[in-house]
C-alpha positions in Angstrom: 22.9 5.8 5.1 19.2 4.7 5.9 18.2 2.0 3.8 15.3 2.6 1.2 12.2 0.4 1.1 9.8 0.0 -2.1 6.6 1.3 -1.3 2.6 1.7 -3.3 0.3 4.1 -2.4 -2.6 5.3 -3.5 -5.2 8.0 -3.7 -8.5 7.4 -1.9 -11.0 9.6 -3.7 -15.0 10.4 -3.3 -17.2 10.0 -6.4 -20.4 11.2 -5.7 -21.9 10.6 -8.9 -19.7 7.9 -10.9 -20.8 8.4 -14.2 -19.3 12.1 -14.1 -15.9 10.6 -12.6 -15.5 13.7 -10.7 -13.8 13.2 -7.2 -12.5 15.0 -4.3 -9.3 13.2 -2.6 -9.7 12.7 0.9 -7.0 10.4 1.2 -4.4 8.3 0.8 -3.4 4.6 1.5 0.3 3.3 1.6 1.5 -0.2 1.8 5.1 -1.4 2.4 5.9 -5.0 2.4 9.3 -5.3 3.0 8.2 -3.2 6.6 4.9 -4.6 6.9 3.2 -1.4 6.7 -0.5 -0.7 5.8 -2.5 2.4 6.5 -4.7 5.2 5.6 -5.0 9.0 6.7 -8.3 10.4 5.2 -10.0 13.8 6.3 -13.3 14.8 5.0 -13.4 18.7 4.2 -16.7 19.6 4.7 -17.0 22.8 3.0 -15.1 21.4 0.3 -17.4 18.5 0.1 -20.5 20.5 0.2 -19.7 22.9 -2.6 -18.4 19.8 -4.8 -22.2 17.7 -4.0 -24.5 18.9 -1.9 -26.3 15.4 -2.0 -24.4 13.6 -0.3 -25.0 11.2 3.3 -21.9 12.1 5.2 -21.8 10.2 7.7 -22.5 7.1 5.2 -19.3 8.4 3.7 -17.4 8.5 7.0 -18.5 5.2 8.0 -17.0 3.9 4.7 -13.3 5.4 5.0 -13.4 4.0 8.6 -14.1 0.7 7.0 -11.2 1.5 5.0 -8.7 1.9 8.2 -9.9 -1.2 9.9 -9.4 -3.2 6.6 -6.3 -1.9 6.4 -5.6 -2.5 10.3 -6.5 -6.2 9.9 -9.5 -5.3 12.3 -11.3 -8.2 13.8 -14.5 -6.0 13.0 -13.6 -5.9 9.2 -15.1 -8.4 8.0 -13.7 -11.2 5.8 -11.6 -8.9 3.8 -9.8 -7.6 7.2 -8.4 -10.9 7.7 -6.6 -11.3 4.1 -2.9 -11.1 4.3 -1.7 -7.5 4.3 -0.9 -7.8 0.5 -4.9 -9.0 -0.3 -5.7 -6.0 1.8 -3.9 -3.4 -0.4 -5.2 -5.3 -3.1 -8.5 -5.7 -2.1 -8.9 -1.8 -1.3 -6.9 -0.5 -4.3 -8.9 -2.8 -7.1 -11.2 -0.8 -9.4 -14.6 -0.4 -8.5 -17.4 1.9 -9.2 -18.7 3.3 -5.9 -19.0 6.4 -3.8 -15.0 5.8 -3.1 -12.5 4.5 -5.2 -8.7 4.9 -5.5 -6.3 6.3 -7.9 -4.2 3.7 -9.6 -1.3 2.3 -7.3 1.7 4.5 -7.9 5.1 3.6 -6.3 8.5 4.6 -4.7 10.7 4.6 -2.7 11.0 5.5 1.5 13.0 5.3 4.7 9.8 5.8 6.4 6.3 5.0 5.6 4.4 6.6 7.8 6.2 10.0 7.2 5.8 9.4 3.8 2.0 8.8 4.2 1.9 11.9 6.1 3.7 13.8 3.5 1.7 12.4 0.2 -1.3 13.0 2.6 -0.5 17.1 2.9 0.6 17.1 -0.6 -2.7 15.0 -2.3 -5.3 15.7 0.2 -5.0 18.8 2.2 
């Protein structure tokens, strides 16, 4: 029997206009600690986004969620928050904030695998 690890994820989410709190998920971040395990998977639907705001700088919105996965990397290029333990990171990048993207609250469970179950929250939240 595989052992189970405690896991957190949580939804990353465009808000193109927060007052509305309307948002489109385009991805979703998962941290384990026990495995030392921190990424994203994020996709931005186009067509989906253009129906949901049609005012919206795209590639402004891209260049954030890759700030995202080299925060979440540990990237040399992310800044101050990039070198935070992996813990901060989560934390940093799940804390509440009113901007374009935000997350979902931090929900968590249980895995043998992280990054299959990123990829399987991911098709089931996202896609």
């Amino acid at each position: 029997m595989q052992q189970t690890h405690l896991f957190e994820y949580a939804v990353v989410r465009v808000v193109p206009k927060v007052e509305r709190e309307e948002f489109l998920n385009v991805g979703v971040i998962l941290y384990c600690a026990k495995l030392n395990f921190l990424q994203v998977m994020y996709s931005l639907n186009e067509e989906r986004l253009q129906i949901f705001c049609t005012q919206i700088d795209k590639q402004e919105l891209m260049q954030n969620l890759q700030s995202v996965e080299r925060i979440c990397k540990g990237s040399e290029d992310a800044g101050p928050i990039g070198r935070l333990d992996i813990a901060g990171r989560f934390r940093w990048l799940t804390a509440t904030r009113s901007t374009i993207i935000q997350t979902s609250k931090v929900h968590p469970g249980f895995c043998t695998d992280p990054a299959e179950t990123l990829s399987r929250l991911y098709t089931q939240l996202v896609l």
